[in-house]
C-alpha positions as CSV (number, residue, x, y, z in Angstrom):
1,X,0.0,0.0,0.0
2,X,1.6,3.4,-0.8
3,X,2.1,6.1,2.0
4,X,0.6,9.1,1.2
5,X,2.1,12.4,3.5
6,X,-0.2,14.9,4.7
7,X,1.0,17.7,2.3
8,X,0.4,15.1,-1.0
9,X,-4.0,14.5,1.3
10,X,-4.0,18.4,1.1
11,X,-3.2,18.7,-2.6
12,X,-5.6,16.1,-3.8
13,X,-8.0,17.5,-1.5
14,X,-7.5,21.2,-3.0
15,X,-7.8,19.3,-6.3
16,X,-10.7,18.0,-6.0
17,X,-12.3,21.4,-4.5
18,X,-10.4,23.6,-7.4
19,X,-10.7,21.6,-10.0
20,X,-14.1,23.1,-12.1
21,X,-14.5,19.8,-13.7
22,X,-15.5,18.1,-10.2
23,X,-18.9,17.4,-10.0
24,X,-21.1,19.7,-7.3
25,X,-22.4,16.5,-6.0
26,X,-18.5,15.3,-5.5
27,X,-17.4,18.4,-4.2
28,X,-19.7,18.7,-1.3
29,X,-19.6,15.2,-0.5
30,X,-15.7,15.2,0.3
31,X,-16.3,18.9,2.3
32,X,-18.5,17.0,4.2
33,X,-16.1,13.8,4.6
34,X,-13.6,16.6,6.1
35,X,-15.7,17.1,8.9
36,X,-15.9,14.0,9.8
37,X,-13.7,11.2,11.5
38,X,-11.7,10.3,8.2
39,X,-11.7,6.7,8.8
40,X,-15.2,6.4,9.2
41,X,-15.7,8.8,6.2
42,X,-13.2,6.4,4.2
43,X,-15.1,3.3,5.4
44,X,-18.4,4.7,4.0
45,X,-16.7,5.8,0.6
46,X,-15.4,2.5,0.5
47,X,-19.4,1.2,1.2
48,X,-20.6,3.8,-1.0
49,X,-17.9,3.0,-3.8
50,X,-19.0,-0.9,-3.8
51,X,-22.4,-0.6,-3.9
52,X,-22.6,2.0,-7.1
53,X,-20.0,-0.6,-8.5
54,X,-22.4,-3.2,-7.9
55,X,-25.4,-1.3,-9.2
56,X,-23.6,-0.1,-12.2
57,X,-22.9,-4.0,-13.0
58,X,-26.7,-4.8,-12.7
59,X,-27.4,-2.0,-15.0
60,X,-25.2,-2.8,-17.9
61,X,-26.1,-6.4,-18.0
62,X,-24.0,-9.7,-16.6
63,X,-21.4,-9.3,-19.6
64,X,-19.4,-6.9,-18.0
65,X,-19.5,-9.0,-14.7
66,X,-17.2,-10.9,-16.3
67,X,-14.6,-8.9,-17.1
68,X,-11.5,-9.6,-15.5
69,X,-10.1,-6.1,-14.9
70,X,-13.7,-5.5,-13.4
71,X,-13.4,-8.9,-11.0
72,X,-10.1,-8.0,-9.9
73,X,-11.0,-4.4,-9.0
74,X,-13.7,-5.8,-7.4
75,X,-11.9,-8.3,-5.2
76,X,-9.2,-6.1,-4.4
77,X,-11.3,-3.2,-2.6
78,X,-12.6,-6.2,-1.1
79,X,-9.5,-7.8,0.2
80,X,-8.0,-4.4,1.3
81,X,-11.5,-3.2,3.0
82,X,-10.6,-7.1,4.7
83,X,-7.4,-6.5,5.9
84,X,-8.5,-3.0,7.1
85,X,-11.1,-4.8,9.6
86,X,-8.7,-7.3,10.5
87,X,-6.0,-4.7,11.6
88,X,-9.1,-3.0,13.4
89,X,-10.0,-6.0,15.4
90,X,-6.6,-7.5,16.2
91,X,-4.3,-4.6,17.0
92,X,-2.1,-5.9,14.8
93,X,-2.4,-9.6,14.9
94,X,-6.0,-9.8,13.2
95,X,-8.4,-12.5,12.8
96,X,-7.4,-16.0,11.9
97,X,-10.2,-16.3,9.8
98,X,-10.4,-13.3,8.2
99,X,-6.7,-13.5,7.1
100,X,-6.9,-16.8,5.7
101,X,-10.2,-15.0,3.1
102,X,-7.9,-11.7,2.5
103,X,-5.5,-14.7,1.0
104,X,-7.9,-16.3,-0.8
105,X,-9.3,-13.2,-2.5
106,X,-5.5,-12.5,-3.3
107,X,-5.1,-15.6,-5.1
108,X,-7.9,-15.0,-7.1
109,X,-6.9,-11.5,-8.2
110,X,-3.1,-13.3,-8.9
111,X,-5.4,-16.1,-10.9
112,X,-7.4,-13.7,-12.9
113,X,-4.8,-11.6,-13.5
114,X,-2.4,-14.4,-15.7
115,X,-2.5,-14.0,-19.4
C-alpha cells in the first residue's frame, strides 16, 4: 500500500475542491467527509464506492461482470477493505479467519490476472 504524506491529502483535497471539472455532488460530499472522523468517512466511501460498482454491473447487463479487470477491481477493494477490519479488530495480529479470506481473495486476483 503506498504512503501518502499529509501535504500530498492536502493537494488532492484542493484538487478535488479547485478543480471546475469536479462534480457539485463530488465536491460537497468530500467537504462533508472533512468534517468528519476520516476513517469512518473512508469506510463509507469505500461502502458507498462498492455498492454504485455493484449497481452499475446490474445496470449494464452480466457481460461486463465478467470482465477480468472489473473482477479484480472488485476483489481487491474487497480484500484491502478485509485486511483493514482485520487490523481494526486484532491490534495488529488480526483475525485467523479473516486473514486466511484476505489470502484467498488474493489468489484469485493473482489467478485472474495471468495472461
Amino acid at each position: 500500500m503506498q504512503i501518502i504524506d499529509h501535504e500530498l491529502s492536502k493537494q488532492l483535497g484542493r484538487q478535488i475542491l479547485e478543480n471546475k471539472c469536479t462534480s457539485t455532488w463530488l465536491k460537497r460530499s468530500f467537504e462533508l467527509a472533512l468534517l468528519r472522523d476520516p476513517v469512518d468517512a473512508h469506510r463509507d466511501a469505500e461502502t458507498l464506492a462498492a455498492a454504485l460498482d455493484a449497481r452499475c454491473l446490474a445496470i449494464q447487463g452480466a457481460d461486463i461482470a465478467l470482465a477480468p479487470e472489473i473482477t479484480t477491481l472488485l476483489l481487491l477493494q474487497h480484500a484491502v477493505a478485509l485486511e483493514n477490519i482485520n487490523r481494526h479488530l486484532g491490534g495488529g495480529n488480526g483475525n485467523h479467519r479473516l486473514g486466511e479470506l484476505v489470502n484467498r481473495l488474493h489468489g484469485l486476483v493473482a489467478e485472474i490476472s495471468q495472461p
